[in-house]
Structures are given as C-alpha cells and as structure tokens.
C-alpha positions, 0 to 999 in steps of 0.5 A: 471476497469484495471490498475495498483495495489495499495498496502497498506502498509501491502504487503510491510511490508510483503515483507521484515517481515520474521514472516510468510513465506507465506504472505512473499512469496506472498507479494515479488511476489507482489512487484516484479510486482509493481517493474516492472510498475504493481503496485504503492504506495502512500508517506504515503505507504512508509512512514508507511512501513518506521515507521513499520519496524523501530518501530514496527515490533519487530524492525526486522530492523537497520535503514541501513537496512530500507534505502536499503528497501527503495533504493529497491523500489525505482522503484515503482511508486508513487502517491504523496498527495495534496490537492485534495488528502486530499480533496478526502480521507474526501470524502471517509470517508463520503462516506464509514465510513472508516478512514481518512488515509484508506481514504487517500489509497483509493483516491491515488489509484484512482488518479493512475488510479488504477484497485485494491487495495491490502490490508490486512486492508481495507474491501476485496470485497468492491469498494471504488469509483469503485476500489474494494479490494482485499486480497492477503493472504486469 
C-alpha cells in the first residue's frame, strides 16, 4: 500500500524532546517529510503532542514555546475525526485487541489513505486494516 505516513504522536514528541539525540534526529527528518506533504497526523496527534510537551515531558516546554511547535507543524496535513472515525477505531479494537485511542490512530491513517504507520506504540509489523506499522527507532 502507498501513500503518505502517519505519525503517531511519539515522532512528534521526539522531534522537539532533547533527551535522546538519536530518536530526535530521526524524528525531525520525519517531520521535515510530513512538512513537505509525505506525512499527515490526526487532531488527537497534535492534541497529545500539545498535553505531552506541556505535561509530561519533564515540562521541557512554556507554553509560548508548544505554541510556536504547533505554528511549525502548521503545514502537516491533518486527518480531522467523526463519526465514522470513531465508528472505525471501535471496530479496531474489536478486530485488534488494541486501545480505543490506538484504535483512533489506526483508522485516521486509513481515512488519509495512509500507506504506514509510525509509531513507537503500536505493534511494529503488524497490519492494522492493511497499514502495517513501523518503528523508525529500532
């Protein structure tokens, strides 16, 4: 399957979360291609990036700073959730076992026409409605 990649909100974190300057690294190339129309994200993607930067990345970040984060990704496109998104991630969950939210991930990739998933979270290998996931990090 081709298309574009979808990021989980682990590559984003990453991207800007100094700690560890390798998965930085990688994480900001993958970001540079979503910025250039290769990737996309869903709302719930940005809006955990938001809550993990201002919360729990040892609060790495002042809110001033989240906000020009956000302004920078501003060019990623974005898969936006209804109902049958939500309608989708329950039927990933029964299909897969896996978390509502995951669920969530899952089926905005698929609606974006997506030909991978990268993620640090979900199960690299596994196809989840035939996107298969991969881990960028290992």
């Amino acid at each position: 399957m081709s298309g574009p990649d979808f990021l989980d909100t682990n590559i984003l974190v990453y991207a800007y979360a100094p700690e560890d300057a390798r998965k930085q690294k990688i994480a900001q190339g993958i970001v540079e291609k979503a910025l250039s129309g290769e990737g996309l994200v869903s709302i719930q993607v940005m809006a955990e990036f938001a809550a993990t930067l201002l919360h729990k990345v040892a609060r790495l970040m002042r809110p001033e700073e989240v906000l020009i984060a956000l302004d920078a990704l501003g060019a990623v496109r974005l898969v936006h959730p209804d109902h049958g998104i939500v309608r989708r991630a329950v039927e990933a969950q029964a299909a897969y076992g896996i978390d509502f939210y995951d669920g969530m991930i899952v089926a905005a990739a698929e609606r974006g026409g997506c030909g991978r998933i990268l993620s640090e979270d979900l199960k690299a290998g596994q196809k989840y409605f035939q996107i298969p996931v991969e881990n960028p990090f290992v």
